[in-house]
N, C-alpha and C positions, 0 to 999 in steps of 0.2 A: 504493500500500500504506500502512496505518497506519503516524505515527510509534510506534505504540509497537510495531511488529514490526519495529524498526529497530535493527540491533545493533554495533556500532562493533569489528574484533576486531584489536588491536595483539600483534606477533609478528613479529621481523626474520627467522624461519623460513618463507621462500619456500611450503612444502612441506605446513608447518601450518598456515599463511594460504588454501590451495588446500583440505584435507582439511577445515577449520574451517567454510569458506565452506560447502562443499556438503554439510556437514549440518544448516546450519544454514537455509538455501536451503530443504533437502528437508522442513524442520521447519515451512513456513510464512515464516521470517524475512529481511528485506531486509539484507543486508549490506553492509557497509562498513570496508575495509581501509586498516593504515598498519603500517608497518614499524618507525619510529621514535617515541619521544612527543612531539618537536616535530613532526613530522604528526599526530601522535593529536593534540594540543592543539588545531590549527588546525579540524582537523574538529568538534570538539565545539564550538566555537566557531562553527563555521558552519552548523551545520543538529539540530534536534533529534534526539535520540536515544533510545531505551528504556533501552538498558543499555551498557554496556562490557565487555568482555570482555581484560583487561591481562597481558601479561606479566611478570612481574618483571624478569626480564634484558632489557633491551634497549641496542643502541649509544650513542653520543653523549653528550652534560654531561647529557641528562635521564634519570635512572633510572624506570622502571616504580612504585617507591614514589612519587618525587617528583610522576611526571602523576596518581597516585591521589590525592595530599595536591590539588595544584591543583584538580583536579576539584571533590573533597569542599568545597573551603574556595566555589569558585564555585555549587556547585550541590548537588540531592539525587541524582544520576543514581548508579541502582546501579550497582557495580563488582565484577565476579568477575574475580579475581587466579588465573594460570595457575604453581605456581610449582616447583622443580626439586625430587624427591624427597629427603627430606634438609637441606633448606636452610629448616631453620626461623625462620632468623634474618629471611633476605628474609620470612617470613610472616609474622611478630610484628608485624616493621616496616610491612608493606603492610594488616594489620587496625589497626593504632596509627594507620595514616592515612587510617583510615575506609571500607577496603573490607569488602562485605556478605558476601560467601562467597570463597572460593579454591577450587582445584584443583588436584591435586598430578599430575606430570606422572611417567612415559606416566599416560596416562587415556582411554575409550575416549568419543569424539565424543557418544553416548547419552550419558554420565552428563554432559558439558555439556550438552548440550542439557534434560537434566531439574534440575539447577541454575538453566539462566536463566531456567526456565518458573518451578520455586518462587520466586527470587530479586520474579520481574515480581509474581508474584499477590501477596506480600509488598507488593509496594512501591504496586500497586492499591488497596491493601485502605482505604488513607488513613486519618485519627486515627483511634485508641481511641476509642470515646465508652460512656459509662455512663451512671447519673441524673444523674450532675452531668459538669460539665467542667473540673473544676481538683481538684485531689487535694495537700494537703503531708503528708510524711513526716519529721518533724523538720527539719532547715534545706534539704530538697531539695519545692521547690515545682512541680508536672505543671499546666500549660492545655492540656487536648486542642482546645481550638479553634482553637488557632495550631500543636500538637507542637510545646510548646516547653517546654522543663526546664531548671529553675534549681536551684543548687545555693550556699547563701551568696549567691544573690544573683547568681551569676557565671552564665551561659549555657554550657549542656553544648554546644550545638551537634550534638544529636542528629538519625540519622539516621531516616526515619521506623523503617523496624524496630529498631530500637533504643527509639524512644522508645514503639512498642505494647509491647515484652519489659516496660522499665519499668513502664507502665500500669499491667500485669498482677500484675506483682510489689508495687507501691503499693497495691494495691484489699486486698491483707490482709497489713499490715506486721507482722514477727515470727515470721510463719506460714510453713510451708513451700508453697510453690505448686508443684506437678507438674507434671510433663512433657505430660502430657496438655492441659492451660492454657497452657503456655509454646508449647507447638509451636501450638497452638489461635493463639495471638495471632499469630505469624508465620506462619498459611497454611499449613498443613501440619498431617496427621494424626500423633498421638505415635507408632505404629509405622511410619509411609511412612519408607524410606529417604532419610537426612541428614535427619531431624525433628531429632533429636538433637545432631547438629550443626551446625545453624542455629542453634539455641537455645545450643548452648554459644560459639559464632564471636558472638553476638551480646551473650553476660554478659560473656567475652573483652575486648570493645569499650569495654562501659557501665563495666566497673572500670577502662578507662585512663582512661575520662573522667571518672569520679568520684574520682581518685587512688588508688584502691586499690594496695597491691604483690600485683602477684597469688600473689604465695609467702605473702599474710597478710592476707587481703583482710577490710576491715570493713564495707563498704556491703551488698554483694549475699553470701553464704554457699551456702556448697554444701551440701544434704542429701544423701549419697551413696543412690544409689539411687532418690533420688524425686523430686526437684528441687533449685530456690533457694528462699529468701528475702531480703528485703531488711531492713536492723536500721536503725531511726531512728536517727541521730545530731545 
């Protein structure tokens, strides 16, 4: 089977690990199970993967954030974070460490399964490209031919859906960009369920990386109702 129908699903819940598998099986996809994140670690480490699939909670000194931060910091492999209704804090934290979508838990097997299909085609889609391939926005400088964005000089360390959202929003600075464009860049149609919020889980992202507070954000701006923009600085 292709690696990229290969799906890595961390969960010390015996019973989720079992339900998770055999839909994900039925969906086409090769599975592969770990209980703990120092098993999750080892496995990613030892044989390619398409995506990850992480718990937040899990036993031992590695937290479900922490294997997400590892992950991110070694590689671009997407990561969808599984995590307890309520518990927005774990979420904040597991998108602050570079994961691409979550799930908030109960949730029914379908809507994972239709997560890691957008997540994948996202993560498919590879650089932005337009007539040119490098874009600056006041001191935040776009080469879509590496995905790689600077900001002062400093490296965002973007992941690829994060750095097409950016793209999109650089191609007309000052200007509101719609929903329809934003979801357009991340693979997804503007009314398809979770267009919306892929595009918001991925601005979420790009303001931690750019310093923004997101209670007063000045990089990326919200036009309620129609989209972002991004404001040069």
């Amino acid at each position: 089977m292709s690696v990229g129908r290969r799906i890595l699903i961390v969960d010390d819940e015996p019973r989720m690990l079992e339900l998770l598998t055999f839909a994900l099986e039925a969906a086409g996809y090769e599975v592969r199970t770990a209980s703990d994140a120092e098993s999750a670690w080892q496995l990613v480490g030892a044989e390619p993967l398409a995506l990850v699939v992480l718990d937040v909670m899990l036993p031992g000194p590695m937290s479900g954030v922490e294997l997400c931060r590892r992950v991110r910091e070694a590689s671009d492999l997407p990561i969808i974070l599984l995590t307890a209704l309520g518990a927005d804090g774990d979420r904040v934290r597991g998108l602050e460490a570079g994961a691409d979508d979550y799930v908030v838990k109960p949730f029914s097997p379908r809507e994972l399964v239709l997560r890691i299909g957008a997540v994948l085609r996202r993560a498919a889609a590879g650089p932005a490209t337009a007539s040119g391939t490098e874009r600056t926005v006041g001191e935040l400088h776009l080469d879509a031919a590496r995905s790689r964005a600077l900001s002062g000089g400093r490296d965002l360390h973007l992941s690829p859906s994060e750095f097409k959202l950016l793209w999109t929003l650089a191609e007309q600075p000052g200007r509101t960009v719609g929903w329809a464009d934003l979801s357009g860049a991340l693979g997804q149609a503007s009314g398809q369920r979770g267009g919306r919020h892929a595009v918001r889980t991925a601005v979420y992202r790009l303001r931690g990386k750019l310093g923004d507070d997101p209670h007063n954000p000045r990089h990326i701006l919200s036009d309620h109702g129609r989209g972002y923009r991004l404001v040069p600085r």
